[in-house]
C-alpha positions as CSV (number, residue, x, y, z in Angstrom):
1,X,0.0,0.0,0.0
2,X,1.0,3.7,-0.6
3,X,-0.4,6.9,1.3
4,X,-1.3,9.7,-0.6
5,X,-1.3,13.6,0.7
6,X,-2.7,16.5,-0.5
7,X,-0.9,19.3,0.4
8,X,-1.7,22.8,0.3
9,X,0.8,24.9,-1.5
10,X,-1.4,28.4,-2.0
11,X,-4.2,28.8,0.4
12,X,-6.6,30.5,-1.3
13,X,-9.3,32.1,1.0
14,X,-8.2,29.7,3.9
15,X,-10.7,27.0,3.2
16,X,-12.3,24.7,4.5
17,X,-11.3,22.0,1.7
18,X,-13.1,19.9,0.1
19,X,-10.9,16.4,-1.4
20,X,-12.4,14.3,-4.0
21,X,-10.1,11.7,-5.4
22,X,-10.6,9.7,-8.4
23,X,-11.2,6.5,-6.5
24,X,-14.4,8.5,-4.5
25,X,-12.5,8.6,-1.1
26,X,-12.8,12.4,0.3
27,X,-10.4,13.0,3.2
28,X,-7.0,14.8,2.6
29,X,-5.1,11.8,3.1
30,X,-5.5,8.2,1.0
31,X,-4.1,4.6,1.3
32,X,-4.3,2.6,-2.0
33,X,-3.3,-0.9,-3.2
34,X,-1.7,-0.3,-5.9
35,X,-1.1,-3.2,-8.4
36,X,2.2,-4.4,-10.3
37,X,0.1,-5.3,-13.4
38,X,-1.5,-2.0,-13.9
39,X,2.1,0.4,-14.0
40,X,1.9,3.0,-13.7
41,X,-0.6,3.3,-11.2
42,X,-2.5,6.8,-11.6
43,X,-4.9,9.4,-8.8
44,X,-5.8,12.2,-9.0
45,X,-7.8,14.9,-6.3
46,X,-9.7,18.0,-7.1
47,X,-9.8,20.8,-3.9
48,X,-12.3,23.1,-3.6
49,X,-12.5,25.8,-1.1
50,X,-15.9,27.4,-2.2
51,X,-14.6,30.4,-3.8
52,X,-11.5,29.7,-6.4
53,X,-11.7,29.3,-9.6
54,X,-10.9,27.1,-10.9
55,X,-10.6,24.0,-8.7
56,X,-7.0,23.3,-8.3
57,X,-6.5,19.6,-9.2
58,X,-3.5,17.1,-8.3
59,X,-2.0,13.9,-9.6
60,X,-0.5,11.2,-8.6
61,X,1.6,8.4,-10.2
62,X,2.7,5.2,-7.7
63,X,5.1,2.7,-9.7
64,X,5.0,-0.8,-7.8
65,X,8.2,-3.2,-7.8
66,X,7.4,-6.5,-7.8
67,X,8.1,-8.7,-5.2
68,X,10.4,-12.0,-6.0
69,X,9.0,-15.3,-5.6
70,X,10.6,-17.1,-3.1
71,X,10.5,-21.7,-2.7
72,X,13.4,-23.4,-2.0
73,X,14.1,-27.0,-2.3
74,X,16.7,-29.3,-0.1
75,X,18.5,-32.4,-0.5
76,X,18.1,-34.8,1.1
77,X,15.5,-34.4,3.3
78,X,16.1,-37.1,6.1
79,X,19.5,-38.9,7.2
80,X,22.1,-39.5,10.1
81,X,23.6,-37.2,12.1
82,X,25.7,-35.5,11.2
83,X,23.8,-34.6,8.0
84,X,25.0,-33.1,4.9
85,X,22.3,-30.9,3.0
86,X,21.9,-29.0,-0.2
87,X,19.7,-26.1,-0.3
88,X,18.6,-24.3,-3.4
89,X,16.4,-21.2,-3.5
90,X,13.9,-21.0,-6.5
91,X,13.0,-16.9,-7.4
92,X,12.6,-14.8,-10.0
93,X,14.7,-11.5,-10.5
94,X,18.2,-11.1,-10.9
95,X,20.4,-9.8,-8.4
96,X,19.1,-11.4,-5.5
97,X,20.2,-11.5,-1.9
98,X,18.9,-14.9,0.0
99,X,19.3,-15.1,4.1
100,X,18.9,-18.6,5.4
101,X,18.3,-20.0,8.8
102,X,18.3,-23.8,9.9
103,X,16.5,-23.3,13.0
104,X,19.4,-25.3,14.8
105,X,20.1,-21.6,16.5
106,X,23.6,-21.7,15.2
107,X,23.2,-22.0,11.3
108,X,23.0,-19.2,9.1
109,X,23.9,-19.2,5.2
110,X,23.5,-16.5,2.4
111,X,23.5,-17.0,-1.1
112,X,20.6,-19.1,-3.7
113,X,22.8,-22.2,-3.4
114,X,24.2,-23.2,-0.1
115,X,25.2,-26.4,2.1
116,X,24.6,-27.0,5.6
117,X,25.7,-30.0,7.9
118,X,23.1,-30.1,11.3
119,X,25.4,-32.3,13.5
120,X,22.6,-33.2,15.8
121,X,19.6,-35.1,15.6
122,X,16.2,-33.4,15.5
123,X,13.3,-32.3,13.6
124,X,14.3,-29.0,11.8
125,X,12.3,-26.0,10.2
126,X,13.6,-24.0,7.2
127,X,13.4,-20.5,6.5
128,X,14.5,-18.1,3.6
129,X,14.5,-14.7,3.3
130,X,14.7,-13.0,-0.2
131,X,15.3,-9.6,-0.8
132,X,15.1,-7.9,-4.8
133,X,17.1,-5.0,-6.7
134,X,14.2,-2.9,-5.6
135,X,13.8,-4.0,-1.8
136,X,11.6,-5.7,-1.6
137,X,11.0,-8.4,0.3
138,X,9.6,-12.0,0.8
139,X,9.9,-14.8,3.8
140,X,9.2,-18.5,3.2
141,X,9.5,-21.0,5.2
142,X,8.9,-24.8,5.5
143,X,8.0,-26.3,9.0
144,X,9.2,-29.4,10.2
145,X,11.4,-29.9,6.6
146,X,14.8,-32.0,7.5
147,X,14.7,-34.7,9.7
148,X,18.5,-35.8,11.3
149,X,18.3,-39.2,12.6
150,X,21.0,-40.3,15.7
151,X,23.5,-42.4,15.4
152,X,23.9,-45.6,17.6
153,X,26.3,-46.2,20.4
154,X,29.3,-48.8,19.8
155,X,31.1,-50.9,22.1
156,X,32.1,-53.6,23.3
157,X,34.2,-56.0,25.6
158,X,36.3,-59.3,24.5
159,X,37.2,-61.6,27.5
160,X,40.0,-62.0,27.3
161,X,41.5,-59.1,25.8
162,X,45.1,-60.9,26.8
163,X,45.5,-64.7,26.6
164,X,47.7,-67.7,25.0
165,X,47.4,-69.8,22.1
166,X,46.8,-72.6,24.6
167,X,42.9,-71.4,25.0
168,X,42.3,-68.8,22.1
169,X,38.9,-68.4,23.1
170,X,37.6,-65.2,23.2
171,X,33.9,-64.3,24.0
172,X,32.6,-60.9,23.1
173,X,30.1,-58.7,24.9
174,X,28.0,-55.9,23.2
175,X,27.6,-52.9,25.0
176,X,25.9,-50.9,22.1
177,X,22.9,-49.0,22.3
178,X,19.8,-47.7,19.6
179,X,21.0,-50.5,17.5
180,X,18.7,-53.4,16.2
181,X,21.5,-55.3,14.3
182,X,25.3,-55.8,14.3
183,X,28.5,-56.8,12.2
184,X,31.3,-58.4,13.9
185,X,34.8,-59.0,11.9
186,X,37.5,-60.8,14.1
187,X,40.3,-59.5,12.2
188,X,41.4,-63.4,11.7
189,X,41.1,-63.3,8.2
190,X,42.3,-66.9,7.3
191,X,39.2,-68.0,9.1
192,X,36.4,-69.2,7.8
193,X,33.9,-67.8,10.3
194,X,36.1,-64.5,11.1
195,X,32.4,-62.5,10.9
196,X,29.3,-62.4,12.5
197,X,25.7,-61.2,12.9
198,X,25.1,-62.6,16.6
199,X,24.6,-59.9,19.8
200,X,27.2,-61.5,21.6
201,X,29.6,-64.1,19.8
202,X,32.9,-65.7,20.5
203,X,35.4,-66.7,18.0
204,X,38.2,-69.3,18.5
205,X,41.8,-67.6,16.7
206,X,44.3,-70.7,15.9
207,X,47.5,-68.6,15.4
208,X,49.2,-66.2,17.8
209,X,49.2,-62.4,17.2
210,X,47.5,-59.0,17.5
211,X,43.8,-59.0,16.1
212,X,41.9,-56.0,15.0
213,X,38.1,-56.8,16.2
214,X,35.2,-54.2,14.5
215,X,32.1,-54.3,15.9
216,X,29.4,-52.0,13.2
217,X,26.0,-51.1,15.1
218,X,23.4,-50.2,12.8
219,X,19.9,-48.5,14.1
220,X,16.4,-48.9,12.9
221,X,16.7,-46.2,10.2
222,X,20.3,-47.5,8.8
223,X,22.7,-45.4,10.8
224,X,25.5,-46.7,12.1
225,X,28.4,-46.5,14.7
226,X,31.5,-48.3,14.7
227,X,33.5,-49.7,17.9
228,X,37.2,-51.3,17.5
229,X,39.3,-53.2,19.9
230,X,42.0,-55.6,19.6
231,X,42.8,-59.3,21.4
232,X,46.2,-60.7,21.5
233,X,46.8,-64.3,21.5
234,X,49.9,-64.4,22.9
235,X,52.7,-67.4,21.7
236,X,52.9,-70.4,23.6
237,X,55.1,-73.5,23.1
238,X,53.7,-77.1,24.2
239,X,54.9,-80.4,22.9
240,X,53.4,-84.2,23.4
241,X,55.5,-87.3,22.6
242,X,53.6,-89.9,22.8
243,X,55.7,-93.1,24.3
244,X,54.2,-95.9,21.9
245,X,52.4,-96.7,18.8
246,X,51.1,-99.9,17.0
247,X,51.7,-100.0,12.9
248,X,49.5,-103.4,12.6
249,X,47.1,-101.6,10.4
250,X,43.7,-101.7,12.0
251,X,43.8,-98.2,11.2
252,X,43.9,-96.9,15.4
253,X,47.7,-95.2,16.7
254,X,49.0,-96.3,13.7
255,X,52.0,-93.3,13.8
256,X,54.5,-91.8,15.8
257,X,53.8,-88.6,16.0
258,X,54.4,-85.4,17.9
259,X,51.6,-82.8,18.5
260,X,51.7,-79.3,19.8
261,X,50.9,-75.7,19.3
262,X,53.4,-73.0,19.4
263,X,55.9,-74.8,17.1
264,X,57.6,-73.6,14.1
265,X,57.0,-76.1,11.4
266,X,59.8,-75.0,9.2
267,X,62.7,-75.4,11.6
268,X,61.7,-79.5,12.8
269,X,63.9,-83.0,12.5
270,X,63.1,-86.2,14.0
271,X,65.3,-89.2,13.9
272,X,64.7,-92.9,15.0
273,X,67.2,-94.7,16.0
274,X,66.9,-98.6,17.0
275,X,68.7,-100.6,20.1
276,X,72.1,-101.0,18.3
277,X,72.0,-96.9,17.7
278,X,71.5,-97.4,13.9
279,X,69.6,-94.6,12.3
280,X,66.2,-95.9,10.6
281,X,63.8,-93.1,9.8
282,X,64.0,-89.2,9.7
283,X,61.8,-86.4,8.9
284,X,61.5,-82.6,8.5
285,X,58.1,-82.1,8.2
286,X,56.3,-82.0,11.8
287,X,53.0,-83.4,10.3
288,X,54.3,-86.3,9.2
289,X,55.5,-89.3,11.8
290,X,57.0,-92.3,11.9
291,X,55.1,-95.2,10.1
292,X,57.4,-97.9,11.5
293,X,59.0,-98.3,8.2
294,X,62.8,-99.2,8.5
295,X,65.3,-97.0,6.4
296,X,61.9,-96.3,3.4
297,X,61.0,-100.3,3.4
298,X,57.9,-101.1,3.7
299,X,59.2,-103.9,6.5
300,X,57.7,-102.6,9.7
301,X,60.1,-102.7,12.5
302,X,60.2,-105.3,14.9
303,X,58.4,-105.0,18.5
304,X,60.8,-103.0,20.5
305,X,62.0,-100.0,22.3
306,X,63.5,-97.5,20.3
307,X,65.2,-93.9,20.7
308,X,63.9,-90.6,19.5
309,X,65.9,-87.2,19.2
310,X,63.5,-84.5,18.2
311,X,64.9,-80.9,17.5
312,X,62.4,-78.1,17.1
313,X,62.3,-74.7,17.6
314,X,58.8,-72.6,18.7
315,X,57.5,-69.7,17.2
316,X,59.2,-67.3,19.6
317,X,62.9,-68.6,18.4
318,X,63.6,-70.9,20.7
319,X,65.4,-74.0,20.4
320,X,64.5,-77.3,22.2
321,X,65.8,-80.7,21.9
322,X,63.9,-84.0,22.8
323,X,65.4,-87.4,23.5
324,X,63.5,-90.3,25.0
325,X,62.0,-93.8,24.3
326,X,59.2,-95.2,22.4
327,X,57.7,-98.5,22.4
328,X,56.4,-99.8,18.6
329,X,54.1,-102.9,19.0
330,X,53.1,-103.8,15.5
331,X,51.0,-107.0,17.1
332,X,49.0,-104.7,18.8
333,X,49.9,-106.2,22.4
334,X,48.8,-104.6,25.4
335,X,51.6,-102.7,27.4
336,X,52.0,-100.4,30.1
């Protein structure tokens, strides 16, 4: 709207005035709408003060800007904390100025293209103010328009954080919170079963070392939170040397064999020697005994007592040497 005056410039006799206006109001003072469409907008008031003539007569001309349109769109319109959004203001006229507030009460952002991350999670309004060349001006607003979703709460506990490769059990324990479903990786990837969907699993490692554990919580609406810890299966050296064996082919303690954990493979002799100290079987390889094959013959040795030196060395370094007795009953006989 625009206020018109009249204003006396030469008084004539002193009045009183009279106003008439071309839109019938009468008072010396007018408020009209005027309209964009219609420029230039044009009044006019004829004064009378009962005597002069003629009537003095005024006119008035009221040009209207226009205002600029003013929507906006944003993208996207829903996600995790801390969310990422792209706003961009939709107006007509050139030389714009845009003022944006998230309605967070710390983001503000000027210009028709402009990025805002809301780092916590809420239900957030929108509103845009556009001002024109001419200055004028238009607020719009959206209520309610992005909606930042929380994050769940990671963690977790393995128990034991610290053992041996003599019981390599671990069993995990989820302390997470707003999740609904979980990702476990063991870090032991040569296993076959190194992941896992359970709340709480356990995993068995069969080597020693240091093992990266992740643990991804994800919530009802996708977010996610990530805990890591490690477990260390510390190196441990055990060896068993069994003190007899049967080779009579029913197929039960048919080899000599060593077992352990903690042993490197690579660095492994055992030798068989029988009662007159006459070497009759070696090997390298830790997974492979002693048949009861003499000297690579398929002859199995005779029922007897015979001496073992076994060297190996465990995955720490260390050496250790072995010398001792077994008994090889190829008739199966009963012994203790």
């Amino acid at each position: 709207p625009a206020t018109l005056v009249a204003t006396i410039t030469s008084p004539g006799n002193n009045g009183p005035y009279t106003y008439v206006w071309s839109n019938g109001a009468t008072s010396q003072n007018i408020t009209v709408n005027a309209n964009y469409l219609t420029n230039p907008n044009t009044y006019s008031v004829i004064i009378k003060d009962g005597c002069t003539v003629p009537d003095a007569v005024a006119d008035f001309t009221v040009n209207v800007n226009p205002l600029p349109s003013a929507t906006f769109t944003a993208n996207p319109l829903a996600g995790c904390a801390p969310l990422l959004v792209n706003f961009t203001a939709i107006s007509t006229g050139t030389n714009n100025t845009y003022t944006w507030n998230f309605d967070d009460g710390i983001g503000t952002g000027t210009g028709a293209n402009v990025s805002y991350v809301y780092p916590k999670p809420g239900l957030y309004s929108t509103y845009l103010n556009i001002v024109n060349q001419f200055g004028c001006v238009n607020d719009t607003s959206i209520i309610n328009y992005i909606e930042v979703y929380p994050r769940p709460f990671a963690d977790f506990a393995a128990t034991p954080a610290y053992t041996s490769i003599l019981d390599p059990g671990i069993q995990f324990t989820n302390y997470s919170q707003g999740a609904v479903s979980y990702f476990w990786d063991f870090g032991d990837y040569g296993s076959a079963v190194n992941n896992s969907l359970l709340v709480d699993p356990s995993h068995t490692y069969e080597f020693a070392g240091v093992y990266v554990v992740y643990l991804i919580a994800t919530s009802d609406k996708g977010c996610t939170d990530t805990a890591v810890h490690t477990v260390e299966i510390a190196p441990d050296f055990v060896i068993y040397i069994p003190n007899a064996f049967t080779p009579d082919g029913n197929g039960k303690n048919e080899i000599f064999q060593p077992v352990g954990v903690g042993i490197d493979e690579s660095n492994y002799r055992m030798y068989i020697f029988d009662r007159w100290g006459e070497l009759i079987y070696t090997s390298d390889n830790f997974r492979k005994g002693w048949d009861g094959t003499v000297k690579g013959n398929k002859q199995i040795a005779e029922q007897g007592v015979y001496v073992y030196k076994i060297y190996v060395r465990d995955i720490a370094g260390n050496d250790h040497e072995y010398v001792g007795h077994v008994s090889c009953l190829p008739k199966d006989m009963k012994y203790h």
